[in-house]
C-alpha positions, 0 to 999 in steps of 0.5 A: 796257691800257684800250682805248677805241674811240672817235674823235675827230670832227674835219672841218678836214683837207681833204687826205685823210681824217682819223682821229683814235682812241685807240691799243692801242699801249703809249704813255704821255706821261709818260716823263720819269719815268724821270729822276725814278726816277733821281733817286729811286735815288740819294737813296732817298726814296720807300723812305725813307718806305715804311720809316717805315710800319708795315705792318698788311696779311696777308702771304698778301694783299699784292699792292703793297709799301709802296714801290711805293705810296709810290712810285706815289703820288709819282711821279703827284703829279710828273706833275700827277696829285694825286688818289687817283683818278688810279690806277684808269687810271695803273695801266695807264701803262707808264711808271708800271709801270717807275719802279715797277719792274713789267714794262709789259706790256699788261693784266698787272702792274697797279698799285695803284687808288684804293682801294689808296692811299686805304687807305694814306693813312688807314692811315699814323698819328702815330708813321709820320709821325715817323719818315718827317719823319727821312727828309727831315733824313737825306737833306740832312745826306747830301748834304754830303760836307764839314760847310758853315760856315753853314746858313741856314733860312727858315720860313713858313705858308701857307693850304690852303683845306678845302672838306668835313668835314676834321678841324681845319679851322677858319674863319681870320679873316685869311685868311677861309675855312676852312682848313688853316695848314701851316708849312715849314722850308726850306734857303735855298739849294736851296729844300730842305724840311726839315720841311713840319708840317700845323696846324689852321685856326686856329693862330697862324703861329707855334703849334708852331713851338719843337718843330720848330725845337727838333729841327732845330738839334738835328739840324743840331748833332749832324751839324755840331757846329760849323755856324753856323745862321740863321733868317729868318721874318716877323712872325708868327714872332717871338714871345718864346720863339722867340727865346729857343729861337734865343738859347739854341741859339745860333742867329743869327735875322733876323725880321720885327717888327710895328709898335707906338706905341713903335717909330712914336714911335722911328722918327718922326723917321727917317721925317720925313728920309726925307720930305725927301729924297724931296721932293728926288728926281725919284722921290719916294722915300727909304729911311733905316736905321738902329737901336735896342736895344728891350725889349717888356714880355714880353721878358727883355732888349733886342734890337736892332731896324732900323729902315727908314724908307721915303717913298714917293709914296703916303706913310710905309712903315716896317718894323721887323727883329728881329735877334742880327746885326751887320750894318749896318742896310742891309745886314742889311735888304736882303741877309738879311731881304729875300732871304727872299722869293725862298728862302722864299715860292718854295718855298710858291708851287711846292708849292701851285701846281706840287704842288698841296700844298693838296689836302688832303680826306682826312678824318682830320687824319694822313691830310692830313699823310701827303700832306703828306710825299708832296708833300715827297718830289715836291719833293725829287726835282723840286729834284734834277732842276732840280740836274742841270739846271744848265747847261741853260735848265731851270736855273732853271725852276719845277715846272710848267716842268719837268714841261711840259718833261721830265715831259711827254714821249710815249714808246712802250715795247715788252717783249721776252725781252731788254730793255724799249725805251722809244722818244721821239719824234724831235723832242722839243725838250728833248732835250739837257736830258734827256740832260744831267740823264740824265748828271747823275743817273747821276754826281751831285756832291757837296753836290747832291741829285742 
């Protein structure tokens, strides 16, 4: 236990003396991980990825196995810790010791410092990050009891600003900084992440995008022969051989499409009805569809194209949607298309923001992917909490939510010959959520990652 003698100088309490210090007790403030070990057990992600890694250390010199390092370095991810740094004091948590499964005894069973995991990051190679990517696919396909009818996928990118000499950062015109461009296939659904792929800088959004698309139908198919699949992506990604790739697999695809002097000439006169009836509307605003089988000069054949004509106070606001569906104009338009932002760019926004999924400074380009995946598995065991949640007001919640409210939670842990007592306090306000999830992740249902 790091101790520390230092007050805290505070004057504002006039009633009697007030001290303020750090305790040698067993304390720690993030218990609720405990419900993230839970949830952990079930699916077995962490030791899932630990088994991809190719161990390389003496065995007469092992002190942390590959899974209580994968599972430390996760585990600090969800509490808000993203660096390696973290680990030098984290080691010390009791917390951390138990979901790591170590005694939390006072100053014994330490876990790993920052050199340990940073050795790990820059150990893992290419051939390990392929085999932990199965990881995630195993673990979504498991969680069906009955084969599902329909899976629809959504993929998008998004930048990770780099700030030092990390290898394939390039300077990216649009985004206009240097950068890493990840790309992420997610369940639409449950938000689930099935694959989250590390590019360079400078990639084009949909620059490797076949293969891993390729390997997902593949995968998907061979489970659930007969499942439909659909993807949705933005303009970026309807590029000539990913909709060959879709039509080949027989996989339907709703995909944003960039506008062009041929589709303005087609949608003109749709845009000009849209015009006067948005002069007739109080609003001032007219939205009209319709569509159009189009052949751009590098496709083999003609794809249907909806078309939506928007008038807007402020002037013409034309979109343009790729499609292998049937459905009407409208309805595909603002029940598939649109819909993809809620299941798409939420998932990015709660990596980035709640799992700090950009934090990518490791040198070497594997290294950064190597984080990647350990962010995809935080991920996947935050989506299981807000599972276990349902019925609760943490339902719904984002990842910074959840780890204010269940993360975040103080506890003291006490060891004895018998038990290991870990005390809350007594007036933790989201007491019937974890006691809730506790009984959800203890008998989970099927079709849930929980």
């Amino acid at each position: 236990m790091l101790e520390c003698e230092t007050e805290l100088p505070l004057d504002f309490y006039q009633l009697r003396p007030l001290q303020v210090q750090f305790s040698d007790l067993e304390l720690s403030s993030d218990a609720g991980l405990l419900l993230v070990r839970q949830a952990d057990e079930r699916l077995g992600v962490c030791s899932g990825l630990a088994n991809g890694i190719q161990e390389w250390r003496e065995p007469s010199k092992i002190i942390h196995s590959l899974e209580q390092l994968v599972r430390q370095r996760v585990y600090q991810l969800i509490g808000g810790y993203e660096d390696a740094n973290d680990s030098t004091v984290l080691r010390h948590d009791p917390i951390y010791k138990l979901v790591c499964d170590r005694l939390p005894e006072a100053g014994a069973n330490l876990l790993a410092s920052q050199p340990t995991i940073t050795r790990l990051e820059n150990h893992v190679d290419k051939r390990d990050n392929a085999r932990m990517r199965n990881v995630f696919m195993d673990r979504f396909i498991a969680s069906y009891a009955e084969p599902p009818n329909v899976v629809v996928l959504d993929i998008d990118g998004w930048d990770a600003p780099t700030y030092g000499a990390q290898q394939l950062s390039f300077f990216h015109g649009y985004y206009g900084h240097h950068m890493y461009y990840p790309v992420l296939l997610n369940e639409a659904s449950s938000g689930y992440p099935l694959v989250l792929q590390l590019r360079a800088g400078n990639s084009h959004p949909g620059k490797g995008v076949a293969s891993l698309l390729r390997w997902t139908f593949w995968r998907l198919r061979r489970a659930w022969p007969g499942v439909s699949i659909k993807l949705r992506a933005d303009s970026g990604f309807a590029l000539p051989e990913l909709l060959t790739l879709c039509e080949r697999a027989q996989v339907d695809y709703v995909m944003g499409f960039r506008r062009n002097p041929v589709l303005e000439r087609k949608i003109q006169p749709l845009l000009e009805q849209a015009r006067v009836v948005a002069c007739l509307n109080e609003s001032g605003k007219a939205r009209l569809f319709d569509d159009v089988y189009y052949a751009a000069s590098s496709w083999a054949h003609p794809r249907r194209l909806v078309m939506k004509a928007e008038w807007l106070p402020k002037g013409p606001n034309p979109r343009f949607v790729v499609t292998s569906l049937d459905l009407p104009p409208q309805a595909l338009y603002d029940q598939m298309y649109v819909q993809r932002g809620a299941t798409s760019e939420h998932p990015i926004k709660e990596l980035k923001l709640g799992l700090q999924a950009k934090r990518l400074s490791c040198r070497q380009f594997i290294a950064n992917q190597f984080r990647l995946l350990l962010t995809q598995a935080a991920y996947v065991l935050m989506l299981s909490l807000r599972q276990a949640a349902t019925g609760t007001r943490l339902a719904q919640s984002q990842v910074n939510r959840l780890r204010s409210t269940l993360i975040k939670v103080a506890a003291r842990v006490r060891v004895s010959t018998r038990r290991v007592l870990v005390e809350l306090a007594a007036y933790v306000p989201c007491a019937p959520e974890l006691r809730r999830i506790a009984h959800h992740l203890m008998h989970p249902q099927p079709g849930t990652f929980s």
